[in-house]
LUMVEX-570926 format. One record per residue (C-alpha): x, y, z; residue number from 1. Coordinates in Angstrom, 3 decimals, padded with zeros to 6 digits. Last residue first. Layout:
residues N
X,Y,Z,NUM;
...
END
This chain:
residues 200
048.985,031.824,002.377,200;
045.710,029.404,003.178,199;
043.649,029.683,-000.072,198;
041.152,031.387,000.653,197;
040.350,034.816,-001.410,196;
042.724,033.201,-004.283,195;
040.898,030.041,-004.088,194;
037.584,031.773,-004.944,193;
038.485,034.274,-007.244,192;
040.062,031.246,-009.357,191;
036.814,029.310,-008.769,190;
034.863,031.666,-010.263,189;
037.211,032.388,-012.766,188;
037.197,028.886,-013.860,187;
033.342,028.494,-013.935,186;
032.694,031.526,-016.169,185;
035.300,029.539,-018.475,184;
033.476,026.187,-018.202,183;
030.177,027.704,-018.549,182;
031.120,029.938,-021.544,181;
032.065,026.854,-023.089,180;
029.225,024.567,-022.597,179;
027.189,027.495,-024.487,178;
025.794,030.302,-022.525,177;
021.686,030.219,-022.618,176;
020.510,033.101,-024.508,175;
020.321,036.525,-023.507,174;
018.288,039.208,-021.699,173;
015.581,036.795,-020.813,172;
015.000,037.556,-017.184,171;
016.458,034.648,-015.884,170;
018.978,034.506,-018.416,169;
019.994,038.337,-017.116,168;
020.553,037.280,-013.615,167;
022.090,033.572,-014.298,166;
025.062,034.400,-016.753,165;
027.752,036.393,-015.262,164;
027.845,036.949,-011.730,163;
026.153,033.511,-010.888,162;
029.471,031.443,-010.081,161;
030.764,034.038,-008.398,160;
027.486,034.945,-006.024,159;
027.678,030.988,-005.475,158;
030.669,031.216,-004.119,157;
030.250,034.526,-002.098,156;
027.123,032.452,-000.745,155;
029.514,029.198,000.114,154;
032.045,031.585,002.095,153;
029.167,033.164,004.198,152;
028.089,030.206,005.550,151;
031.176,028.342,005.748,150;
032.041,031.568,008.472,149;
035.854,031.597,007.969,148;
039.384,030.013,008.420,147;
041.892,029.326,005.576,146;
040.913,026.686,002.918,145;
042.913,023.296,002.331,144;
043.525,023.351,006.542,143;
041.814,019.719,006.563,142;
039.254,021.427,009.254,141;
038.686,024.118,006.526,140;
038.029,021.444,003.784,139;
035.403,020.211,006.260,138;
033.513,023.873,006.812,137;
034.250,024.162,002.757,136;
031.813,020.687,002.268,135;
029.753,021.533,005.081,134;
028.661,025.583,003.329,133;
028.661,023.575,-000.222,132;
025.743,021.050,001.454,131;
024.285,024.141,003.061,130;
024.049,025.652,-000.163,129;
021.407,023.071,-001.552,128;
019.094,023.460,001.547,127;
019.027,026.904,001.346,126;
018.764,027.017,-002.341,125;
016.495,024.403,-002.845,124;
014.222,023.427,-000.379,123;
014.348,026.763,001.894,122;
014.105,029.082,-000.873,121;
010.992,027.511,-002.459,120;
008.888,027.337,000.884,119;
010.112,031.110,000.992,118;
009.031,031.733,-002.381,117;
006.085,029.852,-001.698,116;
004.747,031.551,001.118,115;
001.975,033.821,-000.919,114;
001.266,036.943,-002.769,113;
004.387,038.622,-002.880,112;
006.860,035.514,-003.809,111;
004.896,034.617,-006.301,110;
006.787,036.128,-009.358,109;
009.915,035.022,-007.642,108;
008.320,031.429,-006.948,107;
007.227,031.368,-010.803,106;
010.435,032.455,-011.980,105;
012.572,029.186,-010.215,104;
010.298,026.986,-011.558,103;
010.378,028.150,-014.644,102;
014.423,028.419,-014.579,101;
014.724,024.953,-013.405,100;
012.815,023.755,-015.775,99;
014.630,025.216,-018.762,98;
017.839,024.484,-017.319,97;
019.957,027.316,-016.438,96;
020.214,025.989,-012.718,95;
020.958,022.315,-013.568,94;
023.806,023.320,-016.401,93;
025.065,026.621,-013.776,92;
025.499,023.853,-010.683,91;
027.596,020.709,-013.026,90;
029.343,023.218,-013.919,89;
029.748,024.972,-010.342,88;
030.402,021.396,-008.829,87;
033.070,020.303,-011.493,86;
035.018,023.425,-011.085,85;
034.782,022.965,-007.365,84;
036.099,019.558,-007.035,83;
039.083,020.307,-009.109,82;
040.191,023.041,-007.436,81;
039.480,021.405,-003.911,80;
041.673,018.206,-005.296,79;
039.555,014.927,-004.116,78;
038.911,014.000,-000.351,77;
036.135,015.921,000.639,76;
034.324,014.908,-002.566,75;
032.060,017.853,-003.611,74;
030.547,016.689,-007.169,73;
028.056,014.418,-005.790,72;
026.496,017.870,-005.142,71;
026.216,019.224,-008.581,70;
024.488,015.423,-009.384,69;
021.894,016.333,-006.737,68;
021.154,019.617,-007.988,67;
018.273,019.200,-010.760,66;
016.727,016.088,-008.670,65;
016.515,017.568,-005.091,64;
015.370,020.910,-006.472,63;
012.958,019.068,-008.937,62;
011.579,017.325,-005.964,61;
011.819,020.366,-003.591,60;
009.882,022.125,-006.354,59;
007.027,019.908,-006.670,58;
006.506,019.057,-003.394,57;
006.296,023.578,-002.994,56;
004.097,023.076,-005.903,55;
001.511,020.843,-004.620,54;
002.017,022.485,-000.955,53;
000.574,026.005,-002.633,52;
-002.160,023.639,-004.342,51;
-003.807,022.691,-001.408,50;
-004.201,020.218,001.151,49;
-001.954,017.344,-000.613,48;
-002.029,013.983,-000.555,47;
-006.067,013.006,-000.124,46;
-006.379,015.839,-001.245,45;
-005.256,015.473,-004.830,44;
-008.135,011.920,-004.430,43;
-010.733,014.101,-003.564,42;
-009.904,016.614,-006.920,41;
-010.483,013.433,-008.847,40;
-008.895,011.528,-010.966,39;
-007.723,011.587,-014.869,38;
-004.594,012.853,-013.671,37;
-004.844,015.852,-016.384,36;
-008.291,016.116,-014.503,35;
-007.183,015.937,-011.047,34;
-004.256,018.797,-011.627,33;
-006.935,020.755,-013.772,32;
-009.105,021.065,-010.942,31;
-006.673,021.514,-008.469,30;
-005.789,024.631,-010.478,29;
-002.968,025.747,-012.801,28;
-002.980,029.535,-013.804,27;
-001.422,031.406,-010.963,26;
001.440,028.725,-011.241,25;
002.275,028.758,-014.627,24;
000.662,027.321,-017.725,23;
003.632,024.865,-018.933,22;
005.745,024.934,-016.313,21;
003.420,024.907,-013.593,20;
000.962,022.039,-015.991,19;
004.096,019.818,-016.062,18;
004.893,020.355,-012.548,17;
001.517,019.194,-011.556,16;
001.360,015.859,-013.678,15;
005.056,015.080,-012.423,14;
004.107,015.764,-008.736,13;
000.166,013.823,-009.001,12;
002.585,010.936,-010.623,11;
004.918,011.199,-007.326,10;
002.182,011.449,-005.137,9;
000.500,007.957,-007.117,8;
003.375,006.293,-006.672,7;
004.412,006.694,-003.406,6;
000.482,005.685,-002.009,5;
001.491,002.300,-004.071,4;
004.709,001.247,-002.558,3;
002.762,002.331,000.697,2;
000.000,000.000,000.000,1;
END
């Protein structure tokens, strides 16, 4: 029964974040969740209480999905420079995805009228970054990075990695960069990075 109660959230989560992506959040109902499920709006609540927590689900499990592979990237006991050129590839191709990015518009655009931004914020970025945040905290046990707040470190990170390309993609200034502008946005980022704290 459980086996089964799994698979029917995570087809109500895939039918949902097709219909977010596709019409947007303002525009996608229970009502057209249950019917594109060919159920009914009894059996939605059965699993969730209202749309907000459909899409909050929805983005944790893209979150957990899109990012996961970044993470993987962050072994403690590989090079750091290495490690961290991987991760913020692996980071800008999940976060300039095409899902990604609609998902991540629709909880700025709702950010005002309801709590998913911050429901967003603290399944994927927050939770995300803390990963990066344990990962430098460990390197800085190992003496590879010089003392500081892992906190702070990981957000001026992620600040690098994002100067360049993820501000005006997300509000369709240009195209997405090609593999190569990735790798070489990457490289400085990581360049900056070492050079801040690297121990002298």
């Amino acid at each position: 029964m459980r086996v089964k109660s799994e698979e029917k959230r995570q087809a109500i989560l895939e039918v949902a974040k097709d219909s977010f992506t596709q019409q947007g959040f303002e525009q996608t109902s229970m009502s057209h969740i249950a019917k594109m499920l060919g159920g009914s709006k009894a059996t939605l609540y059965n699993y969730f209480s209202s749309k907000e927590e459909i899409f909050s689900a929805v983005m944790a499990s893209s979150a957990t999905e899109q990012i996961a592979n970044a993470f993987l990237s962050l072994d403690k006991n590989r090079d750091i420079a290495t490690s961290l050129e991987e991760f913020g590839v692996n980071f800008l191709n999940s976060i300039l995805g095409v899902e990604a990015m609609a998902i991540y518009r629709m909880a700025i655009h709702e950010a005002e009228r309801s709590s998913v931004g911050r429901h967003f914020y603290e399944q994927g970025p927050k939770k995300g970054w803390t990963h990066v945040s344990e990962y430098i905290a460990a390197q800085i046990d190992k003496g590879m990075l010089k003392p500081c707040d892992p906190w702070i470190a990981a957000m001026q990170f992620k600040a690098l990695l994002s100067a360049e390309y993820v501000e005006p993609f997300a509000l369709g200034a240009i195209d997405k960069p090609t593999h190569t502008q990735i790798n070489t946005t990457v490289h400085r980022a990581v360049t900056i990075f070492l050079t801040l704290y690297s121990p002298q």
